[in-house]
C-alpha positions in Angstrom: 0.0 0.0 0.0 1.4 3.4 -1.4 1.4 6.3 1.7 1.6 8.7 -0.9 -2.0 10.5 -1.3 -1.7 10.5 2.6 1.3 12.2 2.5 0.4 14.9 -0.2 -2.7 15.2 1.4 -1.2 16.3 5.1 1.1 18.9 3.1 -2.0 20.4 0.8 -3.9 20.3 4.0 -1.2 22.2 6.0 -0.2 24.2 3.2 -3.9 25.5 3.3 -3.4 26.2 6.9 -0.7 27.9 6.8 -1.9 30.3 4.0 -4.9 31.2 5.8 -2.5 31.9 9.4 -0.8 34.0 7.2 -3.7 35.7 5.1 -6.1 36.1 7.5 -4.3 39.1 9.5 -4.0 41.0 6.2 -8.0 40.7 5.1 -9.3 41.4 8.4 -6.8 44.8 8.5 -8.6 45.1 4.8 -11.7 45.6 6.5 -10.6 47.3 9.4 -9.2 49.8 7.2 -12.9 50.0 4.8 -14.6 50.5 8.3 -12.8 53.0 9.7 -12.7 55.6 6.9 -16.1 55.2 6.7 -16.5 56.1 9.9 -14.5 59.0 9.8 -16.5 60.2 6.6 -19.4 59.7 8.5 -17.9 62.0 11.1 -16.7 64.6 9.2 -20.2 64.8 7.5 -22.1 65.5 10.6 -19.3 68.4 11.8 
Protein backbone atom coordinates (compact mmCIF):
# COMPACT_ATOMS: atom_id res chain seq x y z
CA UNK A 1 0.00 0.00 0.00
CA UNK A 2 1.42 3.42 -1.45
CA UNK A 3 1.41 6.29 1.69
CA UNK A 4 1.61 8.69 -0.93
CA UNK A 5 -2.00 10.47 -1.35
CA UNK A 6 -1.74 10.46 2.59
CA UNK A 7 1.30 12.21 2.55
CA UNK A 8 0.43 14.89 -0.15
CA UNK A 9 -2.75 15.24 1.44
CA UNK A 10 -1.21 16.26 5.12
CA UNK A 11 1.11 18.88 3.05
CA UNK A 12 -1.96 20.39 0.79
CA UNK A 13 -3.86 20.34 4.04
CA UNK A 14 -1.17 22.21 6.00
CA UNK A 15 -0.24 24.22 3.17
CA UNK A 16 -3.86 25.53 3.26
CA UNK A 17 -3.43 26.24 6.90
CA UNK A 18 -0.67 27.90 6.82
CA UNK A 19 -1.89 30.27 4.02
CA UNK A 20 -4.93 31.19 5.84
CA UNK A 21 -2.54 31.92 9.37
CA UNK A 22 -0.78 34.02 7.19
CA UNK A 23 -3.73 35.69 5.12
CA UNK A 24 -6.13 36.10 7.45
CA UNK A 25 -4.32 39.06 9.47
CA UNK A 26 -3.96 40.96 6.20
CA UNK A 27 -7.97 40.70 5.14
CA UNK A 28 -9.26 41.42 8.39
CA UNK A 29 -6.76 44.79 8.50
CA UNK A 30 -8.63 45.10 4.78
CA UNK A 31 -11.74 45.59 6.48
CA UNK A 32 -10.56 47.26 9.41
CA UNK A 33 -9.25 49.76 7.23
CA UNK A 34 -12.93 50.04 4.83
CA UNK A 35 -14.62 50.53 8.34
CA UNK A 36 -12.81 52.99 9.71
CA UNK A 37 -12.69 55.61 6.86
CA UNK A 38 -16.14 55.24 6.71
CA UNK A 39 -16.47 56.13 9.90
CA UNK A 40 -14.53 59.01 9.84
CA UNK A 41 -16.48 60.24 6.59
CA UNK A 42 -19.45 59.68 8.51
CA UNK A 43 -17.92 62.02 11.14
CA UNK A 44 -16.73 64.55 9.22
CA UNK A 45 -20.18 64.78 7.52
CA UNK A 46 -22.06 65.45 10.60
CA UNK A 47 -19.31 68.45 11.75
Amino acid sequence: MSHTPFILGSYLVGTVVLLWAALAPVINKRGLLRQLKARQARMEKTQ
